[in-house]
C-alpha positions in Angstrom: 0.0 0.0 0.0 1.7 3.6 -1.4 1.6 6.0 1.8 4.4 8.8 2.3 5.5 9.2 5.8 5.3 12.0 8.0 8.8 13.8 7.9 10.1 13.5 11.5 12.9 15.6 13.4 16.6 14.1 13.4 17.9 11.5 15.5 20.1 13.3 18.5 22.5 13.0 21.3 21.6 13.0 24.3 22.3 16.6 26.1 23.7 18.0 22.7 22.4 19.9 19.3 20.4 18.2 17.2 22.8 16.1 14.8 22.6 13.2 12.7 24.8 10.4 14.5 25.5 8.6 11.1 26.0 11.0 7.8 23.4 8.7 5.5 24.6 8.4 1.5 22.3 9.7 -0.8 22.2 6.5 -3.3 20.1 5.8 -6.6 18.1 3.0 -6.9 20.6 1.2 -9.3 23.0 1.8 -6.1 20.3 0.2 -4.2 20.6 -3.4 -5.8 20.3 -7.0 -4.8 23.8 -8.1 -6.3 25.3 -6.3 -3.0 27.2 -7.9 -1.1 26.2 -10.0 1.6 27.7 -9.6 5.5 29.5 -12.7 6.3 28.4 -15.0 8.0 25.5 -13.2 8.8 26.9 -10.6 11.0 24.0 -7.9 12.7 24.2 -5.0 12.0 23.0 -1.6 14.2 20.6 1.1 14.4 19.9 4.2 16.4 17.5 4.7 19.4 17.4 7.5 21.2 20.5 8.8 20.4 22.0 5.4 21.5 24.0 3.0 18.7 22.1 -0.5 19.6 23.6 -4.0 17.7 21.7 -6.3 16.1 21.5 -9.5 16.8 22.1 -12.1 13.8 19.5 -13.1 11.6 19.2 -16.9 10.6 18.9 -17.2 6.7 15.3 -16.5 5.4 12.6 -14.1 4.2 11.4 -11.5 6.7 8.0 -9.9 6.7 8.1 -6.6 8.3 5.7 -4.1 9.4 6.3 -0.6 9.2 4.8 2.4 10.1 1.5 3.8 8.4 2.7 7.6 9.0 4.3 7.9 12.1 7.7 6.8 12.1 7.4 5.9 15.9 5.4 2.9 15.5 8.1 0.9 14.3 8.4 -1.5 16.9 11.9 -2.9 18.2 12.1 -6.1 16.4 11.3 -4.6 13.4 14.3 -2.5 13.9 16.5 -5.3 15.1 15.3 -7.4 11.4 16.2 -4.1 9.2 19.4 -3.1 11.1 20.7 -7.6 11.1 19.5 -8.4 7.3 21.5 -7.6 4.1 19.3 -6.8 2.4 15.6 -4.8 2.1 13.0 -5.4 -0.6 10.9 -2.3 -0.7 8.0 -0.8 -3.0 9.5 2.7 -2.9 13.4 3.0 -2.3 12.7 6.6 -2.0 10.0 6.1 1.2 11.9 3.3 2.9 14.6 5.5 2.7 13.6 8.1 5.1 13.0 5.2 7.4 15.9 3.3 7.2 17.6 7.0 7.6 15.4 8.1 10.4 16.9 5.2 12.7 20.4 4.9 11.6 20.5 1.2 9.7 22.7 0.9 6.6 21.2 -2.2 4.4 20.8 -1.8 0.9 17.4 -1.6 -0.8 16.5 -3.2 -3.9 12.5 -2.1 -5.5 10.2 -4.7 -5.0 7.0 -3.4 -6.3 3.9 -4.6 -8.8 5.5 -3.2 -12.2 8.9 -5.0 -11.9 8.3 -7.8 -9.4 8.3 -10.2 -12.1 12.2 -9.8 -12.8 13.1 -8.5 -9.1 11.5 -11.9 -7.4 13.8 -14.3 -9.2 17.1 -12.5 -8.2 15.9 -12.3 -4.1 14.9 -16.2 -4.5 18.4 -16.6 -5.8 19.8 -14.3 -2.6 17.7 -16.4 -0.7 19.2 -20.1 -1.9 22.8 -18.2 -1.1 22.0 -18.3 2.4 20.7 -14.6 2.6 18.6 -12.8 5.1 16.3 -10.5 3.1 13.7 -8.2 4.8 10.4 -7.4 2.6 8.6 -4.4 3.3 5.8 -2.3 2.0 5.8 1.5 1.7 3.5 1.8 4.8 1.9 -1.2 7.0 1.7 -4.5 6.7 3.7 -6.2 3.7 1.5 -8.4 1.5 -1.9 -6.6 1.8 -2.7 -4.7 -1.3 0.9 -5.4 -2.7 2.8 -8.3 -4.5 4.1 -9.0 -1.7 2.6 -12.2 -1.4 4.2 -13.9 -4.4 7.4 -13.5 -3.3 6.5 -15.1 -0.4 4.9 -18.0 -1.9 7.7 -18.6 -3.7 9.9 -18.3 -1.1 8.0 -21.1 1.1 7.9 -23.5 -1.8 11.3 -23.0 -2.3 11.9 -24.2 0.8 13.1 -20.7 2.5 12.0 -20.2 6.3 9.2 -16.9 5.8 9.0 -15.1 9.0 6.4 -12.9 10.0 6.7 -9.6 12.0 3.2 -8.1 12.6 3.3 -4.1 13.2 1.0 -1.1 11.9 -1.8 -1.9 9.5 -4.1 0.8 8.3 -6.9 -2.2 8.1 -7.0 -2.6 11.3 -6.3 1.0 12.4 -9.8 2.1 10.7 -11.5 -0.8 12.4 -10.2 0.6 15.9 -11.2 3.8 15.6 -14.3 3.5 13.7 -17.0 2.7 16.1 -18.5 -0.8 14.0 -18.5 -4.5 14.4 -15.0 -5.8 14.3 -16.1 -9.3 15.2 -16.0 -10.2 11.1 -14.5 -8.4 8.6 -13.8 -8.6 4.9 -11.2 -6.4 3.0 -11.9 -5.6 -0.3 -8.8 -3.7 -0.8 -9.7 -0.9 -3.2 -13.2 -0.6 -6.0 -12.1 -0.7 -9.5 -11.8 3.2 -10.5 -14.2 3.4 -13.1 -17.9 3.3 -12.6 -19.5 0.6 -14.3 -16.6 -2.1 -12.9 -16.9 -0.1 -9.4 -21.1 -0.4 -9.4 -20.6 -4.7 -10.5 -18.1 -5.0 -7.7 -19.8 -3.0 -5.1 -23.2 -5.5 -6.1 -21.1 -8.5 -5.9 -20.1 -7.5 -2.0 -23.7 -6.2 -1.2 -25.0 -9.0 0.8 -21.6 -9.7 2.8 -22.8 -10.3 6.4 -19.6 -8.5 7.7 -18.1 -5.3 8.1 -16.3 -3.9 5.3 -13.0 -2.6 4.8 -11.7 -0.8 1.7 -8.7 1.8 0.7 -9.6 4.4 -1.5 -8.0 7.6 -3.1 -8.7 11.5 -2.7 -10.0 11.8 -6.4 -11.8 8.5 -6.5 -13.6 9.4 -2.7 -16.9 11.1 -3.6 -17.4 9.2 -6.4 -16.8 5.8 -4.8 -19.1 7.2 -1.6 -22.0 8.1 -3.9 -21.6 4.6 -5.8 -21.7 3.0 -2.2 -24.8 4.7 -1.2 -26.4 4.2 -4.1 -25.6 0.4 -4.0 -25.5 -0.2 -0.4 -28.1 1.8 1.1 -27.5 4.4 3.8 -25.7 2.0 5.9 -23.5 3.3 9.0 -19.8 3.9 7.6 -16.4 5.6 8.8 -14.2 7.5 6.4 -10.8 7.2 8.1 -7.8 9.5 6.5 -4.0 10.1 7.1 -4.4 7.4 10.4 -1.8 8.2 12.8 -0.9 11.5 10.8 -0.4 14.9 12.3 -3.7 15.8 10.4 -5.4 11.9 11.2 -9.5 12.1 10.5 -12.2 9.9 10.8 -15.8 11.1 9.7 -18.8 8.9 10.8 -22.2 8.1 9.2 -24.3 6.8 6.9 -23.0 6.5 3.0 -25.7 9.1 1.7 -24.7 11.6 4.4 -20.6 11.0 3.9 -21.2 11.0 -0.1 -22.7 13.9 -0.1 -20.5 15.6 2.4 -17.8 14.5 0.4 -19.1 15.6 -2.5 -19.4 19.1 -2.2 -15.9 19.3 -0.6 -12.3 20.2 -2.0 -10.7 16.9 -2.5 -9.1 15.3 -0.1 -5.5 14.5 0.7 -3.6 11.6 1.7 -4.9 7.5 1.6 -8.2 7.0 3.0 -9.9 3.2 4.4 -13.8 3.4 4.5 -15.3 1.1 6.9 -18.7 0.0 5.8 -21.4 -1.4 8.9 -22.6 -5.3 7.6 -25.3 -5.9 5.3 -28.4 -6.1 8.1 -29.9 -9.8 8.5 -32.7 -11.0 5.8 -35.9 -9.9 6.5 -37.7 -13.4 7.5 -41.2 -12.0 8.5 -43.0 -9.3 9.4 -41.2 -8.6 12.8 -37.9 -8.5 11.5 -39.0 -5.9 9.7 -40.7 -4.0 12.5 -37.7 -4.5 14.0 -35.4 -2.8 11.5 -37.6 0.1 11.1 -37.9 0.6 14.9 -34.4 1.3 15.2 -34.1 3.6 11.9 -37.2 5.8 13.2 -35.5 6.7 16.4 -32.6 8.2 14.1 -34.4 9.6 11.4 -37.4 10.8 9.5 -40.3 8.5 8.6 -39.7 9.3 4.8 -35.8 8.3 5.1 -36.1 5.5 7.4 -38.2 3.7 4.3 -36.1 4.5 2.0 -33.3 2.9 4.0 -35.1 -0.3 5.1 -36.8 -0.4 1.6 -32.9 -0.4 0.2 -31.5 -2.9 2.3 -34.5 -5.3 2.7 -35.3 -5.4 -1.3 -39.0 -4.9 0.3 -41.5 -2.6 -1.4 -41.6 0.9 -0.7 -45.6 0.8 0.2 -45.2 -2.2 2.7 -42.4 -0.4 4.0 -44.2 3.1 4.2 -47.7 1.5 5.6 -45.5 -0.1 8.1 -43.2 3.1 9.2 -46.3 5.1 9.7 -48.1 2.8 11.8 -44.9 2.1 13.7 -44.0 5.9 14.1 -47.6 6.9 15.4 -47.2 3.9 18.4 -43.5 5.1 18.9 -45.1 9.2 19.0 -47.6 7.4 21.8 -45.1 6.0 23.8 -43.2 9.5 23.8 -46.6 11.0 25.4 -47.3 8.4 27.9 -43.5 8.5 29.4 
């Protein structure tokens, strides 16, 4: 998943100026390659904490999945930093982004890009730095490796080849939106992100309709009120989260129903940065009758009589009429209830 990092101050000592501890080398990615050298024997390497040089321990030969931070370089956590700082080498989307984090903490490994549009002709040379007895660390530009990247070939391959794959679980932006945004996290699906244009984006967003789970899905600034709008329009005025720069200086998450965030959305500048929507599940079928008292019940004490049908006519596939018959009647006992309290 693409996501540029917050720029964060300089590493310093402790009781002095702010300095760098270790002048970095500005390198291409050509520079950046997997024929580099290898340490021998597997020696650890070091990286900066606090001011203070820490060594690495060793790595044992094999593929290392590492989590990095979504935005805020601090939550890296201290293995992660132990794997980058011991292995000789880093598979990265973006040499540029890992960059700034491998800076940030001191660690001189090499990178070599490891992305969608050359992982067919990188993955064979790490597979061969693999079967040499290397330790390689794979990570993504932000998160988790392996979701919404193809990360996960590499690691196939790696396990058939017979290459220990070790996992180290960190920041994930899927999980970060499901924290923070107030719906079922029990079950969850993620959908990773709707096709851009409209007609593939409607077919998709149909196929997922009746998913009795919470949904999680990235989406871009210029894609956002269209993709909102298409939601609404497919889902129903479901309750949804629209989570944006997580852990950022700017982090924000909006809450409501689809129609309400699409149309917020759409009469807005665009909006900056990598955004997850977290979508409420599709409601249990309506069975009978007093599963659909039921639904309308709870839509009445939020809204209007005219848009709680339309919400409980969109996600039930009922008719309009029995729904509107049955909201009125409902709404005049609720209006009773309200007088006799």
């Amino acid at each position: 998943m693409k996501r540029i990092p917050i720029s964060s101050p300089p590493v310093t000592q402790p009781g002095g100026t702010a300095k760098l501890m270790i002048a970095m080398e500005k390198r291409s990615d050509d520079e950046d390659s997997a024929e580099h050298p290898s340490r021998p024997g597997g020696a650890g390497g070091s990286y900066l904490l606090k001011g203070q040089v820490i060594a690495a321990a060793p790595l044992a030969p094999g593929l290392y999945v590492v989590a990095t931070p979504i935005g805020n370089l601090r939550d890296i956590t201290l293995r992660a930093l132990e794997t980058l700082a011991a292995a000789d080498l880093i598979a990265c989307e973006d040499t540029r982004v890992t960059r700034k984090l491998i800076d940030h903490y001191g660690i001189r490994v090499p990178l070599t890009p490891y992305h969608e549009h050359n992982a067919a002709q990188a993955r064979p040379k790490i597979l061969a730095r693999l079967a040499a007895g290397g330790m390689v660390a794979l990570v993504s530009d932000a998160g988790t490796p392996l979701i919404s990247d193809p990360g996960f070939k590499l690691a196939r391959a790696a396990r058939a080849a017979g290459h220990t794959v070790t996992a180290l679980p960190g920041a994930s932006a899927v999980l970060a939106a499901l924290t923070v945004s107030g719906l079922p996290t029990d079950r969850f699906v993620f959908e990773g992100f709707l096709p851009p244009r409209e007609g593939q984006r409607r077919n998709r967003i149909e196929e997922i309709k009746g998913i009795a789970a919470t949904l999680v899905l990235f989406e871009t600034g210029p894609r956002i009120a269209a993709a909102l709008a298409d939601l609404a329009a497919g889902l129903g005025s479901r309750e949804a989260a629209v989570c944006r720069e997580l852990t950022k200086l700017y982090e924000e998450v909006r809450c409501g129903n689809l129609a309400t965030l699409a149309a917020e959305y759409g009469a807005s500048p665009e909006p900056r940065g990598e955004i997850v929507i977290v979508i409420a599940p599709a409601p249990a079928p309506v069975r009978d009758a007093a599963d659909l008292d039921a639904l309308l019940r709870q839509a009445l004490v939020r809204v209007s009589v005219k848009e709680a049908v339309g919400e409980i006519a969109a996600v039930t596939g009922r008719p309009r009429r029995e729904v509107y018959q049955r909201a009125l009647s409902l709404a005049q006992e609720l209006d009773q209830d309200r007088i006799h309290e």
